[in-house]
C-alpha positions as semicolon CSV with decimal commas, in nm:
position;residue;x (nm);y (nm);z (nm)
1;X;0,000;0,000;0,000
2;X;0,120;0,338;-0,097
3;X;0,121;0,596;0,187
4;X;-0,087;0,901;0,055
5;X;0,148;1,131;0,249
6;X;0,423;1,050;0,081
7;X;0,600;1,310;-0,124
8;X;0,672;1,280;-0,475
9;X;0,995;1,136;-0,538
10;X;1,239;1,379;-0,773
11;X;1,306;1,186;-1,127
12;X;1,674;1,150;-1,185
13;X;1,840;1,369;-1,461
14;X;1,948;1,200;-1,738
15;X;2,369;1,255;-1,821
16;X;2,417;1,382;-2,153
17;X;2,588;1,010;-2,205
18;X;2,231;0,835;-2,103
19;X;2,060;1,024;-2,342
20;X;2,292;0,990;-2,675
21;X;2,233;0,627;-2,609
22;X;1,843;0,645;-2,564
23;X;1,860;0,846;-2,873
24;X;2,048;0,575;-3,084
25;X;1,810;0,310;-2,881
26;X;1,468;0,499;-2,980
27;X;1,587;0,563;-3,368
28;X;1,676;0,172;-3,366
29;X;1,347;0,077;-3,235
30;X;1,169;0,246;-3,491
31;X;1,366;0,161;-3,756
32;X;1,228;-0,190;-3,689
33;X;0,874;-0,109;-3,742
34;X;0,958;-0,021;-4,131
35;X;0,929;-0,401;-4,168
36;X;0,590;-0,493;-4,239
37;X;0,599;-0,821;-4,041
38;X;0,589;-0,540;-3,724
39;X;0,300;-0,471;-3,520
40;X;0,241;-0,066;-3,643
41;X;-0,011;-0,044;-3,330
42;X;0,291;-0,076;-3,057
43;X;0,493;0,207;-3,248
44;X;0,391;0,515;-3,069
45;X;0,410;0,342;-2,740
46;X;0,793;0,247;-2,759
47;X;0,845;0,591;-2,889
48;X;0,704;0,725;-2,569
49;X;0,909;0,493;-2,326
50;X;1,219;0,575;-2,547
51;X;1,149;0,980;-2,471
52;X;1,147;0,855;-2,087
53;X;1,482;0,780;-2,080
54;X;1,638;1,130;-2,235
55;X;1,449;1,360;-2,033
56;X;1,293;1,361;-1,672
57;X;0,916;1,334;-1,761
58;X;0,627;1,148;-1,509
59;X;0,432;1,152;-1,854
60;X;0,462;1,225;-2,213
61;X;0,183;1,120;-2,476
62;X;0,182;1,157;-2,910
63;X;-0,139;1,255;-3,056
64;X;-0,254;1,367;-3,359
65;X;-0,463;1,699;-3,339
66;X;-0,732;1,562;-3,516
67;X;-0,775;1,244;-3,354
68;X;-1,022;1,164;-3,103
69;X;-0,791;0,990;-2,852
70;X;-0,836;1,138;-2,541
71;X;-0,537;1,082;-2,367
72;X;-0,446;1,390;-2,267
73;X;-0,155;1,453;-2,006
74;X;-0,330;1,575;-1,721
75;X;-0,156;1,857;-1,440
76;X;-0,238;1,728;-1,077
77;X;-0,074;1,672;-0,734
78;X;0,174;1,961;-0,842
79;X;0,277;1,805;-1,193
80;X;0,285;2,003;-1,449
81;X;0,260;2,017;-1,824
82;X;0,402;2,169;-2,155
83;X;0,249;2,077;-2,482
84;X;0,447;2,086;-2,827
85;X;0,344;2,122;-3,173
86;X;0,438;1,811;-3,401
87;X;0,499;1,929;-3,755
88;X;0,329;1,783;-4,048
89;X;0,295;1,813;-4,429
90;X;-0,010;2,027;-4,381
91;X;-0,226;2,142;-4,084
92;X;-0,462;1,859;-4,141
93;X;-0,174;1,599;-4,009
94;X;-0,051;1,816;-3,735
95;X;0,050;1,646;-3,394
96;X;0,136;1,737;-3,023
97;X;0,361;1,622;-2,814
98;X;0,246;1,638;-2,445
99;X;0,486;1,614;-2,150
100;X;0,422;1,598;-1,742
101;X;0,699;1,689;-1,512
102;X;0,766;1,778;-1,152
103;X;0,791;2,171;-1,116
104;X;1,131;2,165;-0,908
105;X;1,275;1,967;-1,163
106;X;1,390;2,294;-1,346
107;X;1,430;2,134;-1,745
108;X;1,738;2,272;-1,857
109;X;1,839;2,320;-2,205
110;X;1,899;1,977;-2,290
111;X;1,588;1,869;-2,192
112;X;1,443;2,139;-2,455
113;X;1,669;2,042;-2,732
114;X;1,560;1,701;-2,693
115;X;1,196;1,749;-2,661
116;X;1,235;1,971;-2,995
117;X;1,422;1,709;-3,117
118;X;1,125;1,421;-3,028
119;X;0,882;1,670;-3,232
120;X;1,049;1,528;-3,560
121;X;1,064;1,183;-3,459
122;X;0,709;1,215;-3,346
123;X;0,617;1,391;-3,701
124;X;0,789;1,029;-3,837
125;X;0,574;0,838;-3,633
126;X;0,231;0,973;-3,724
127;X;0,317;0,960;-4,040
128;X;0,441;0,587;-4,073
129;X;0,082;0,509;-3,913
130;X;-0,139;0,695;-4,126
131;X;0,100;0,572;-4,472
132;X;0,014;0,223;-4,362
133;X;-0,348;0,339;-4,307
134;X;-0,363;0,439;-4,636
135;X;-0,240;0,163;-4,792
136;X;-0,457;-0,100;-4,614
137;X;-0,786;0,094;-4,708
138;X;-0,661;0,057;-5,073
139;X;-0,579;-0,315;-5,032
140;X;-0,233;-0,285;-5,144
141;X;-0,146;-0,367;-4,739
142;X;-0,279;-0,592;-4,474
143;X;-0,140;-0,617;-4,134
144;X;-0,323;-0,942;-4,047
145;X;-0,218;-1,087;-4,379
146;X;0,173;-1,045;-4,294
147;X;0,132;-1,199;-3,961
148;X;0,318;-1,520;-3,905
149;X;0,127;-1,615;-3,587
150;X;-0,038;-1,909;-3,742
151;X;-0,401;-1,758;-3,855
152;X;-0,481;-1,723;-4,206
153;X;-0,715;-1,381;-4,322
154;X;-1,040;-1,435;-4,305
155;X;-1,123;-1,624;-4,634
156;X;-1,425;-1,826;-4,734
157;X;-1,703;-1,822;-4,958
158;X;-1,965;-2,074;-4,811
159;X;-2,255;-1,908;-4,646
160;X;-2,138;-1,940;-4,279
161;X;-1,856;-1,670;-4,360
162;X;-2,024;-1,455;-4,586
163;X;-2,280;-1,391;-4,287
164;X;-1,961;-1,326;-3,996
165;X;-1,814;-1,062;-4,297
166;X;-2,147;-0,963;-4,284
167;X;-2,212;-0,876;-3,904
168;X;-1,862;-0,764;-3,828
169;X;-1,944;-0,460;-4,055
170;X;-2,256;-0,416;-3,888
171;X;-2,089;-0,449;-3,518
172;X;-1,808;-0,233;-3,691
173;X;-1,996;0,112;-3,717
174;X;-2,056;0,056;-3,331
175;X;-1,893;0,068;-3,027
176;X;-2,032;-0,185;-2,792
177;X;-1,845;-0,410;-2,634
178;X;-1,769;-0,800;-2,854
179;X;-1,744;-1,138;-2,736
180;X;-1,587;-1,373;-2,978
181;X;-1,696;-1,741;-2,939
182;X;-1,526;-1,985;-3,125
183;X;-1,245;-2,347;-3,056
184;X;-0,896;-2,296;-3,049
185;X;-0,785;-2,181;-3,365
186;X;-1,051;-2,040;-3,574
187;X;-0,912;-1,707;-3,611
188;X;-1,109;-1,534;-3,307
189;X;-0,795;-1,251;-3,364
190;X;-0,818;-1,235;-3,665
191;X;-1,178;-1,119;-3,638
192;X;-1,109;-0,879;-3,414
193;X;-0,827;-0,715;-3,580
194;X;-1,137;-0,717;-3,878
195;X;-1,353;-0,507;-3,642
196;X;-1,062;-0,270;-3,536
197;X;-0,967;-0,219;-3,918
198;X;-1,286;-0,107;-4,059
199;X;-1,423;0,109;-3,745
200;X;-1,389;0,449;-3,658
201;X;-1,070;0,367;-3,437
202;X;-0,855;0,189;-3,712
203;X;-0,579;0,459;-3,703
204;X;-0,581;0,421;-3,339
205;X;-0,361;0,131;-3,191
206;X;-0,512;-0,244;-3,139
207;X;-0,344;-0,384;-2,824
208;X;-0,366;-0,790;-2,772
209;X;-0,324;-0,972;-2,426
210;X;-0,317;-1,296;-2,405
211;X;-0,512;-1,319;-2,080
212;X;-0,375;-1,691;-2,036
213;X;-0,027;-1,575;-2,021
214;X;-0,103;-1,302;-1,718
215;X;0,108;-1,314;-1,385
216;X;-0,147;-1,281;-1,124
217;X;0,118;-1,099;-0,866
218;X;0,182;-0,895;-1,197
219;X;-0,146;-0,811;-1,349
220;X;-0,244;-0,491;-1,245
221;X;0,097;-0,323;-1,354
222;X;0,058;-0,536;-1,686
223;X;-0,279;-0,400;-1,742
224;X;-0,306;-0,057;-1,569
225;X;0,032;0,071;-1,524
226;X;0,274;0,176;-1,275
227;X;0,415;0,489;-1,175
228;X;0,771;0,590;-1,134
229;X;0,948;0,477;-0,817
230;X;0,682;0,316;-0,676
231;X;0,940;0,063;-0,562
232;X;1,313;0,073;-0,543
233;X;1,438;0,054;-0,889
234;X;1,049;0,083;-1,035
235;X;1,053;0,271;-1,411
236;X;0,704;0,442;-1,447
237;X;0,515;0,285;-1,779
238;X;0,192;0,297;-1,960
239;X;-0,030;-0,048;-1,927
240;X;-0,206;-0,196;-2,157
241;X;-0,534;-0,035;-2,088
242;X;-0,369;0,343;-2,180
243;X;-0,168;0,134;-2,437
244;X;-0,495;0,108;-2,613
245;X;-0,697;0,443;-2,588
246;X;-0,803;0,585;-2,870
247;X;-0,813;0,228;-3,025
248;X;-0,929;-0,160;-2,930
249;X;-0,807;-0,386;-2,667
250;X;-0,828;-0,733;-2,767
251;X;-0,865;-0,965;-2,442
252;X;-0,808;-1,329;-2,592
253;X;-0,879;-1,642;-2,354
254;X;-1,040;-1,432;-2,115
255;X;-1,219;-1,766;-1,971
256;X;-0,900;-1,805;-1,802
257;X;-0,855;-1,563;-1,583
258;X;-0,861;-1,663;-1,219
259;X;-1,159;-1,499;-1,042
260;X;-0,938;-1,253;-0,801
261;X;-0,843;-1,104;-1,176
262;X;-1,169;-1,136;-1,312
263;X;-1,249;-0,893;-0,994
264;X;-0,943;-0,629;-1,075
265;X;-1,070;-0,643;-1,444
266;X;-1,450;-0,618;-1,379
267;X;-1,400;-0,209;-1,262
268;X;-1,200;-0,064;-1,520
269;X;-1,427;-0,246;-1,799
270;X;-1,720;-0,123;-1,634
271;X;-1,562;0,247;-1,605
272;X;-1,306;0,295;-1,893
273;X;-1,126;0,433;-1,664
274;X;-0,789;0,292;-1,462
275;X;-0,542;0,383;-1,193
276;X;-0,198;0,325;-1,234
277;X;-0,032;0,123;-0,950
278;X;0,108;0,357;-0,675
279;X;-0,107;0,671;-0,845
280;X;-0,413;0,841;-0,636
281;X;-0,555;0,958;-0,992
282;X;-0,791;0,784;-1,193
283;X;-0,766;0,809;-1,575
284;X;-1,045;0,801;-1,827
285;X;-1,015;0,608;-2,146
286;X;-1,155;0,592;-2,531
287;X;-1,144;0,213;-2,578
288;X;-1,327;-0,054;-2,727
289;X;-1,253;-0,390;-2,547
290;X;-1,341;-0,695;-2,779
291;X;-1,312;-1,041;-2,563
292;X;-1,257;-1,417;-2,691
293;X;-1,283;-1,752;-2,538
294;X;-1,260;-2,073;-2,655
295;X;-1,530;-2,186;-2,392
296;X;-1,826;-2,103;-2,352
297;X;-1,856;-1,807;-2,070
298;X;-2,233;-1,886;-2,000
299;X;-2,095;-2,224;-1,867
300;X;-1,815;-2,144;-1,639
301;X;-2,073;-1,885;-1,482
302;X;-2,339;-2,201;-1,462
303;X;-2,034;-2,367;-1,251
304;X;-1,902;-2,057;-1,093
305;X;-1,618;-2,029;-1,233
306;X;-1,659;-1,709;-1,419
307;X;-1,795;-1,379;-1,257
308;X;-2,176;-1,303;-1,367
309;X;-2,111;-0,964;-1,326
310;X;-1,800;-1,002;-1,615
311;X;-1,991;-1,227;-1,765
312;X;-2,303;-0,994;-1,842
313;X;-2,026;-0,643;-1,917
314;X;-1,877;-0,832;-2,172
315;X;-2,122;-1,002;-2,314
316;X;-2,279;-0,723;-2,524
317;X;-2,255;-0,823;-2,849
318;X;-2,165;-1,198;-2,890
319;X;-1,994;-1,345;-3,229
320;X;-1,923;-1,703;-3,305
321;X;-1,672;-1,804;-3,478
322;X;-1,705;-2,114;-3,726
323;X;-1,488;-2,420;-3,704
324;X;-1,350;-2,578;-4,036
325;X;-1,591;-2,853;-3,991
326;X;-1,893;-2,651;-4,078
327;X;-1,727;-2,491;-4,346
328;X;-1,569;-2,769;-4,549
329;X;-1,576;-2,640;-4,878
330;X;-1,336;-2,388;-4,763
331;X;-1,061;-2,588;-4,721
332;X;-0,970;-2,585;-5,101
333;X;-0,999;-2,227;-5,065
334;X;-0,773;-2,207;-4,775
335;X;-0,467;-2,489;-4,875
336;X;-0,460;-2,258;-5,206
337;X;-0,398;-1,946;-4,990
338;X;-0,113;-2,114;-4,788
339;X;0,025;-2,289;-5,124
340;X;0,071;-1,906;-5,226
341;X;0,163;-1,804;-4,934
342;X;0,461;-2,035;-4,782
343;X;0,636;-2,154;-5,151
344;X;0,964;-2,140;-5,163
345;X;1,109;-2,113;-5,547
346;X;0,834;-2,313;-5,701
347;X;0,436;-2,388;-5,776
348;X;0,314;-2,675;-5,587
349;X;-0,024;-2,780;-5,565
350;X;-0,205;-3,084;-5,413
351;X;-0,290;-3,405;-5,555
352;X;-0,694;-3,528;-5,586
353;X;-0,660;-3,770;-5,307
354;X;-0,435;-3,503;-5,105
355;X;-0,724;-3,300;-5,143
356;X;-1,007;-3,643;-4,990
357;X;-0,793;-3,668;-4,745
358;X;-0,803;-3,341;-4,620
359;X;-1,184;-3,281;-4,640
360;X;-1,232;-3,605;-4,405
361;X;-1,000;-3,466;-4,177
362;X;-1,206;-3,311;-3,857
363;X;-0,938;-3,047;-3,807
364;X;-0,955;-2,999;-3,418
365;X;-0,672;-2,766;-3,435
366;X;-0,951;-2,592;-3,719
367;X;-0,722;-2,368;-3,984
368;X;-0,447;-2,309;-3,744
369;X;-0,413;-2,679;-3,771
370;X;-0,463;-2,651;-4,111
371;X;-0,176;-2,375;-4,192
372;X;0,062;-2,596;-4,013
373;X;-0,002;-2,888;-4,231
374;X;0,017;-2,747;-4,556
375;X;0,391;-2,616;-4,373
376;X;0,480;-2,945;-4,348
377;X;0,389;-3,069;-4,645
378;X;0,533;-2,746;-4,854
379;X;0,860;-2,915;-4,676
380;X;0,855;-3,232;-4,746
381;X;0,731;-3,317;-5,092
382;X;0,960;-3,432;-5,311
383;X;0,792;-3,288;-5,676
384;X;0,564;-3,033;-5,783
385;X;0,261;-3,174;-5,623
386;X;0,187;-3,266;-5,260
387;X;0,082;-3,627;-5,239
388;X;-0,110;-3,793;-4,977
389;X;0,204;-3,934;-4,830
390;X;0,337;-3,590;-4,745
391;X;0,013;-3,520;-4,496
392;X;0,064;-3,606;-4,165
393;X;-0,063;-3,935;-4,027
394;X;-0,350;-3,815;-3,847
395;X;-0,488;-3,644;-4,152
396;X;-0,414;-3,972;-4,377
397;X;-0,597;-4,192;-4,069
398;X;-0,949;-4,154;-4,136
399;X;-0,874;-4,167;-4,528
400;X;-0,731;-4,456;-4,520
401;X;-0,957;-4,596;-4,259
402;X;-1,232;-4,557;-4,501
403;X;-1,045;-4,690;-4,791
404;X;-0,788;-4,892;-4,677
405;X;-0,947;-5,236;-4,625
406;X;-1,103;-5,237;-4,981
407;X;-0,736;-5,177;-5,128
408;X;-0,592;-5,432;-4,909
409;X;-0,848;-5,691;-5,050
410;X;-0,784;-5,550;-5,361
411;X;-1,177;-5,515;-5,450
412;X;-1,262;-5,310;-5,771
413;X;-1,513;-4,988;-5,777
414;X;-1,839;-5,167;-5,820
415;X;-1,798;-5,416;-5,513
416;X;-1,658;-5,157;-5,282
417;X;-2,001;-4,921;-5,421
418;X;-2,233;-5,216;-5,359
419;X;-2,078;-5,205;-4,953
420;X;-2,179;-4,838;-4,950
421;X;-2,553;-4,841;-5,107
422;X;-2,628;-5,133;-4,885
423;X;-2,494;-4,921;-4,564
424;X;-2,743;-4,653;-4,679
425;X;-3,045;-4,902;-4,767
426;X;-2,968;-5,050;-4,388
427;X;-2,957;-4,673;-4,254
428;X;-3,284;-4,569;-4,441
429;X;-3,400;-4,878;-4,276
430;X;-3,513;-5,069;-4,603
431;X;-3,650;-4,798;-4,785
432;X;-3,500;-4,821;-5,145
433;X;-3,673;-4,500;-5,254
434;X;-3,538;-4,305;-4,947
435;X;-3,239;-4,438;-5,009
436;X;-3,233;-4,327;-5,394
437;X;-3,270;-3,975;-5,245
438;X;-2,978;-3,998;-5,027
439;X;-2,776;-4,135;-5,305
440;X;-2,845;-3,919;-5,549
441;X;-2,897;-4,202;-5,829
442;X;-3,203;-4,376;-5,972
443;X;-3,401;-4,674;-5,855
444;X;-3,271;-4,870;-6,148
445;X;-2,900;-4,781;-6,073
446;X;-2,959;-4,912;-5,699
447;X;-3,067;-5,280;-5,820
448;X;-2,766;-5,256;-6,044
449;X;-2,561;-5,211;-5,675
450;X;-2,765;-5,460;-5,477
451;X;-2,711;-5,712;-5,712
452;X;-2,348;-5,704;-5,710
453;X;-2,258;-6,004;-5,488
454;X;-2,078;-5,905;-5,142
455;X;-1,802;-6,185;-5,205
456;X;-1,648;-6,183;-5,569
457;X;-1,312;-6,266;-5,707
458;X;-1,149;-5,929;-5,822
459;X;-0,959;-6,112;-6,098
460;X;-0,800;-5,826;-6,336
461;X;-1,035;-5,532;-6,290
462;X;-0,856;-5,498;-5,913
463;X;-0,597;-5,260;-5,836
464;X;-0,249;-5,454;-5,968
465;X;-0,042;-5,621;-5,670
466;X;0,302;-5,379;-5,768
467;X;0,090;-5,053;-5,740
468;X;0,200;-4,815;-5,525
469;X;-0,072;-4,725;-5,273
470;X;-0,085;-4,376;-5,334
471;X;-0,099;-4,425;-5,721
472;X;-0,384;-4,662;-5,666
473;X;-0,514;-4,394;-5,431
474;X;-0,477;-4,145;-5,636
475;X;-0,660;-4,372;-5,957
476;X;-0,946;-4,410;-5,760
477;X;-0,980;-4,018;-5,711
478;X;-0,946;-3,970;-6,021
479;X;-1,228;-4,196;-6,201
480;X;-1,480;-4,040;-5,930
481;X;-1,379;-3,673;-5,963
C-alpha cells in the first residue's frame, strides 16, 4: 500500500551520455517497425518509453490533433505540463507532443533540445501510421495478412462466412463491447483485428493480451500501469489499458482468468477508466474492449467459475466463430492461400486424393491446424505436387480408414459401391426409394448395386499387386472426380 502522504519522489536527470544512447536506442526501435511483419499499433508506445529515458518526464503522450484519442496529459498533485506542436505536411496531419513533469525539476536546455528534437521523430511516427493506413484501405497492405502467428485472413465463400463478414461490418460502425466465441484456432484474432480495421478507431492502436499468459502478482501493472518509483528501482510505464486508448483492446482467452483477476478487471471495464499502481488519480479512457474464449462463458458462470457480473459487461454483443468442420468447402480455398503463401522457389499444388484426405479430416486444431499442415507438407514433398504421403498421419488416418481395407483386398469400384448403397439401404431402414434420395442415383441404378454379390473374385479389374498405394489412391480419385 502506498502511503498518501508520501511526497513525490524527484526523477533522476538523465547525463548527456544516457541520453545519446536512448537516442540511438529509440531511432533503432523504430527503424524496426519499417518491416511490415511489425505490429504498427505498438509504435507510438515504444516511442514514448524511449522519450522517458532522455528527459525527466512522469508523462509524455503523441497525438494527432485531429484524432479523437483522449489521452491527454493531465496537471495534478503539483505536476505540471508543456504541450508541443508536431509538424506535419499540412495542418490537417498536425500532432502534439504532451509532457508531465515535476515543477522543481527545473528542465534545462537539454531537456528542450531534446523534446524539440522528439517533435520530428514524433512527425515520423504519425506519419508511418497513417501511410500504412492508407495503404490498407486501398488493399495494397494488410497487417493481419503479414502476420506469421499461425491464422490465415479471413477467407471463405460458403454461407457461414459470408454472414460473420457480414455482421462484423454491422458491429463495426458501433462501439459496444464483442465477445468472440469460437475453438482454439478459428481465427477469433483475426476477427477482431477485422472489427478494429474497418471502425472508426482503425488509425488508433489495437493492443492484444493474451489473458492466459497473465502473472497474477503482476497483473495490475501489466494491465493498468505503474508509476515511477513506486518501488526501489520501479521505471514508471503505460499499461495496456492506456496502451490502447483511442483504439481496441483485444482480451483473448479471457475464460482463463482466475476470479481474483476477473475482480481487478471487472472495474475498469465497467468504467473505462484505470489507476496506475502507486497513483491516487484515476484516468479516463476511449477504448473498445473486444473479448474471446474458446469456452463457452455462459458455462463457467453455470459452474461458478466465471464472474456473472463479467460475464453480463462483456457479453454485449456476442460473435461465433465457425470451425472448419462446418465450413468444409473452404478448405480448397484455404490450402490454395497457404500454397501461395509459404512456396519457396516453385508452384506446388495438391494431388486429388491429397485434397479427400483433407476434407475427411475433422481439423480440431480448425485452420491453425490446417496452416501448419500445408507447412509441413510445402517441406517435405519431393515434386511439384503434394501427395497424400506428405500429410501427416492423423490427416491420412481416417482416409485410409475408409479406404484402406477395400485396397488391401484388392476389391474393384463396383464391389466396394455395392458395400456403400447397402450401408445406406440399412440406414434408411429398407426404404430403397429413401435411399435413392440420399444417393443421389435412380431406382434402377440401386438394383444394379444390390445385385453385385458381397463376395467376388477381383480377378484383373482390381488394383495390380506392384501398385503403389498412393498411385492406386490417387486412380481411384481420379475416375470419381
Amino acid at each position: 500500500m502506498v502511503d498518501s502522504a508520501r511526497p513525490v519522489q524527484p526523477l533522476r536527470v538523465p547525463r548527456q551520455r544516457d541520453r545519446r544512447h536512448a537516442l540511438l536506442d529509440l531511432v533503432s526501435a523504430l527503424t524496426r517497425f519499417l518491416d511490415h511483419e511489425q505490429d504498427i499499433s505498438l509504435m507510438r508506445g515504444v516511442f514514448e518509453e524511449g522519450l522517458r529515458g532522455m528527459v525527466p518526464v512522469r508523462a509524455i503522450q503523441l497525438r494527432e490533433i485531429s484524432s479523437r484519442w483522449a489521452g491527454r496529459v493531465e496537471a495534478s498533485g503539483g505536476i505540471e505540463s508543456i504541450a508541443l506542436e508536431v509538424p506535419g505536411r499540412d495542418p490537417a496531419t498536425r500532432g502534439v507532443l504532451e509532457a508531465a513533469f515535476d515543477p522543481g525539476c527545473r528542465l534545462g536546455e537539454w531537456d528542450f533540445q531534446m523534446l524539440t528534437a522528439a517533435t520530428h521523430l514524433g512527425a515520423l511516427v504519425l506519419e508511418i501510421e497513417r501511410s500504412r493506413t492508407q495503404l490498407a484501405r486501398a488493399g495494397l497492405w494488410n497487417g493481419h495478412r503479414t502476420r506469421r502467428d499461425g491464422a490465415a485472413a479471413l477467407i471463405g465463400s460458403t454461407e457461414v462466412m459470408k454472414w460473420l463478414r457480414s455482421t462484423i461490418e454491422r458491429v463495426a460502425g458501433t462501439d459496444f463491447t464483442v465477445l468472440l466465441e469460437g475453438e482454439t484456432g478459428v481465427g477469433k484474432e483475426l476477427v477482431a483485428r477485422q472489427i478494429h480495421n474497418i471502425s472508426r478507431r482503425r488509425n488508433g492502436p489495437f493492443i492484444a493480451i493474451n489473458c492466459a499468459a497473465l502473472v497474477e502478482t503482476l497483473l495490475e501493472a501489466e494491465l493498468f500501469g505503474i508509476e515511477d518509483r513506486t518501488a526501489t528501482g520501479v521505471r514508471g510505464r503505460r499499461g495496456k489499458f492506456e496502451h490502447a486508448d483511442g483504439g481496441t483492446l483485444f482480451l483473448d482467452e479471457v475464460s482463463d482468468l482466475s476470479r481474483a483477476a476477473q475482480a481487478k478487471l471487472l472495474r475498469a471495464i465497467q468504467d473505462l477508466s484505470v489507476q496506475r499502481v502507486g497513483s491516487h488519480s484515476t484516468q479516463r479512457l476511449d477504448i473498445r474492449i473486444v473479448a474471446a474464449t474458446n469456452r463457452s462463458l455462459a458455462d463457467l458462470v453455470d459452474r461458478q467459475l466465471f464472474r456473472p457480473d463479467l460475464f453480463y459487461r462483456l457479453n454485449g454483443i456476442d460473435i461465433r466463430v465457425p470451425t472448419l468442420r462446418e465450413r468444409r468447402s473452404d478448405i480448397r480455398e484455404l490450402t490454395d492461400y497457404f500454397l501461395d503463401r509459404y512456396r519457396v522457389g516453385r508452384s506446388l499444388r495438391l494431388s486429388a486424393t491429397a485434397v479427400d484426405a483433407m476434407a475427411t479430416y475433422e481439423w480440431p486444431g480448425n485452420v491453425r491446424e490446417l496452416e501448419r499442415t500445408i507447412e509441413r507438407a510445402v517441406t517435405l514433398a519431393a515434386g511439384d505436387v503434394i501427395e497424400l504421403d506428405d500429410l501427416p498421419a492423423a490427416v491420412r488416418r481416417a482416409y485410409s480408414t475408409a479406404l484402406g481395407p477395400s485396397l488391401s483386398r484388392n476389391e474393384n469400384l463396383r464391389l466396394w459401391a455395392s458395400r456403400y448403397v447397402r450401408l445406406i439401404v440399412h440406414r434408411c431402414q429398407g426404404n430403397k426409394r429413401a435411399a435413392c434420395r440420399v444417393l443421389g442415383i435412380s431406382y434402377h441404378t440401386l438394383q444394379g448395386y444390390l445385385r453385385v454379390p458381397l463376395i467376388e473374385n477381383p480377378g484383373t479389374t482390381g488394383i495390380p499387386q506392384n501398385c503403389h498405394p498412393s498411385e492406386s489412391l490417387a486412380e481411384g480419385g481420379t475416375s470419381t472426380s
